[in-house]
C-alpha positions as CSV (number, residue, x, y, z in Angstrom):
1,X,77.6,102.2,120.8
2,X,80.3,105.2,120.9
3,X,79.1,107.9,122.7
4,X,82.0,110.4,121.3
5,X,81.0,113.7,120.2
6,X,83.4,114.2,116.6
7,X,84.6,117.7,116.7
8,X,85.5,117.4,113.0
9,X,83.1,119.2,111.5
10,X,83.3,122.4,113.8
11,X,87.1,122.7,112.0
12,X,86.1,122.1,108.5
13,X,83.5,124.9,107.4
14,X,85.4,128.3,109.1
15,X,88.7,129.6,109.1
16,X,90.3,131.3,112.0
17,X,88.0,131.0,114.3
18,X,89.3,131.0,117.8
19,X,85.9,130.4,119.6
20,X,84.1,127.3,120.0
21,X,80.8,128.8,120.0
22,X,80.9,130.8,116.9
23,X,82.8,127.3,115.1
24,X,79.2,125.3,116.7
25,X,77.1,127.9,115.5
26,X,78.8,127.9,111.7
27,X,78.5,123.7,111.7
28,X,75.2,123.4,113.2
29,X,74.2,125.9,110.0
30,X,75.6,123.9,107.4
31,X,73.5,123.0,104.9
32,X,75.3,121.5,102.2
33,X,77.1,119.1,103.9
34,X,79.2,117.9,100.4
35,X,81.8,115.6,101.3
36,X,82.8,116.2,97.0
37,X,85.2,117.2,96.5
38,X,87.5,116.2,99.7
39,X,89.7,118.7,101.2
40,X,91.9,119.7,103.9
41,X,91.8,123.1,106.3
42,X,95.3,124.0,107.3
43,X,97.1,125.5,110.0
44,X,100.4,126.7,109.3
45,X,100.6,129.3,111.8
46,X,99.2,132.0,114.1
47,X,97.8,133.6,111.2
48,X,98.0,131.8,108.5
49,X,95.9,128.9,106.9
50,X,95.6,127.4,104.0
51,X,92.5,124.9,102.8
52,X,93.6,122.3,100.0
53,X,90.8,121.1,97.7
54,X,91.6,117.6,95.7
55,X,90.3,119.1,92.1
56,X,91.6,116.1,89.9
57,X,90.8,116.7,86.1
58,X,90.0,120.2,86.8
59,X,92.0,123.1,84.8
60,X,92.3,126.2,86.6
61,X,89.7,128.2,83.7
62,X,87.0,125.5,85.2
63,X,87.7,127.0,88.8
64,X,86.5,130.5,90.5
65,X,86.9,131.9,93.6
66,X,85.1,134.4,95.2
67,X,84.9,135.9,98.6
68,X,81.6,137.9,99.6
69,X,80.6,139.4,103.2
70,X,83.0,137.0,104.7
71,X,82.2,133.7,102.9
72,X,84.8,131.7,100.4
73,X,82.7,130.2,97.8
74,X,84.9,127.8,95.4
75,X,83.1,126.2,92.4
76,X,84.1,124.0,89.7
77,X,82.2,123.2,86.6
78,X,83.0,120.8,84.1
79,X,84.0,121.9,80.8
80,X,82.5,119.8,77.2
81,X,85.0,117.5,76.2
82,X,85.4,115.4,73.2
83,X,84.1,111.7,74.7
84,X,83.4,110.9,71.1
85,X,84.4,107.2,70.7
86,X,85.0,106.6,74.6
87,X,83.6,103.8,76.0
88,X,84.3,104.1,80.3
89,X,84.5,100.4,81.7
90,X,85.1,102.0,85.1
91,X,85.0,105.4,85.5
92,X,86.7,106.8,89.1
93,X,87.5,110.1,88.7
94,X,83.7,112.0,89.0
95,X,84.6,115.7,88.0
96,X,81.2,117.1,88.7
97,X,80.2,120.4,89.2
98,X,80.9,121.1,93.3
99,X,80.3,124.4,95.3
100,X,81.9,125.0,98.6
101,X,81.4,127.5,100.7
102,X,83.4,128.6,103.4
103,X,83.0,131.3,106.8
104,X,85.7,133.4,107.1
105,X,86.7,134.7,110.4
106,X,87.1,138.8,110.8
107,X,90.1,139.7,109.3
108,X,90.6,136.8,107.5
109,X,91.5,137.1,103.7
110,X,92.4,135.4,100.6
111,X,96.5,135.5,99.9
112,X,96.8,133.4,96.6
113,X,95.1,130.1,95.3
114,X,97.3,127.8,92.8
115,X,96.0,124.5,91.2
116,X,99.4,122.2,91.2
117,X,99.2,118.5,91.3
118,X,95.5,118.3,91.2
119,X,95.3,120.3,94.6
120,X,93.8,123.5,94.7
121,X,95.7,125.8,97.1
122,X,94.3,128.3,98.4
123,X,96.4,130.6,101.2
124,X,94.7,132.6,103.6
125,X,96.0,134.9,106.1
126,X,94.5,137.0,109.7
127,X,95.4,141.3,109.3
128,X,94.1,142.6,112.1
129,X,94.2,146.5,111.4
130,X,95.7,148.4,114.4
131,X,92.5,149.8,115.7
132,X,91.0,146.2,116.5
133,X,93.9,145.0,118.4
134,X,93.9,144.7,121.7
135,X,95.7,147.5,124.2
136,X,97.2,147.2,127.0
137,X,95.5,149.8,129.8
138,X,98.2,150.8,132.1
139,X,97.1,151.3,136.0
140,X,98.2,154.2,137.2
141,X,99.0,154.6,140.9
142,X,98.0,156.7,143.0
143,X,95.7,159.7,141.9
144,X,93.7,162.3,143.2
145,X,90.0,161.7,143.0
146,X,88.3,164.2,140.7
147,X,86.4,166.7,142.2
148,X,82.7,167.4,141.2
């Protein structure tokens, strides 16, 4: 019996999240806990990330994307096809209707998405807006004490 602790799914749900408790927290919430369809998170660099979703059989009008109060929500639905005189003797490739949801770190936002291949790419990058960057304080030496 192993008694390793996977830390898996703390890196699959959020993107860019630097700190292990607020990664626990997010995976400890997870709900949905979809393995369908499979799909990578990325790291490509300090800032940017990309998460590649395997969407076989899917056209990009049976994708959408959309990013509310810091969650990526990706769904695909299956569009009616013409299985008139089809008879499957294996069938492999499930194309089902998926949702997956994804907690994006502050500052965090969708670049571009592209379906090539079957993969669903979708780019994300970290802006951190001047204001919530961290300063540098110099230490002055030394000063007179004020006087009250």
């Amino acid at each position: 019996m192993s008694t390793a602790f996977s830390m898996t799914p703390l890196f699959r749900q959020s993107i860019g999240f630097d700190r292990f408790n607020d990664l626990f927290e997010s995976a400890m919430r997870n709900e949905s806990g979809s393995s369908y369809p499979p799909y990578n998170v990325e790291k490509h660099a300090e800032d940017e990330y990309r998460i590649v979703i395997a969407a076989a059989g899917f056209h990009e009008e049976d994708l959408d994307l959309q990013v509310e109060r810091g969650v990526l929500t990706v769904t695909g639905g299956r569009r009616e096809q013409d299985t008139d005189g089809i008879t499957y003797l294996y069938q492999g490739i499930a194309r089902r209707a998926f949702k997956l949801s994804f907690r994006l770190a502050d500052h965090i936002e969708v670049k571009a998405a592209n379906l090539v291949n079957g993969l669903l790419n979708i780019d994300l990058v970290r802006i951190v807006p001047e204001e919530a960057k961290a300063k540098r304080i110099p230490i002055n030496g030394a000063r007179p004490a004020l006087d009250s």
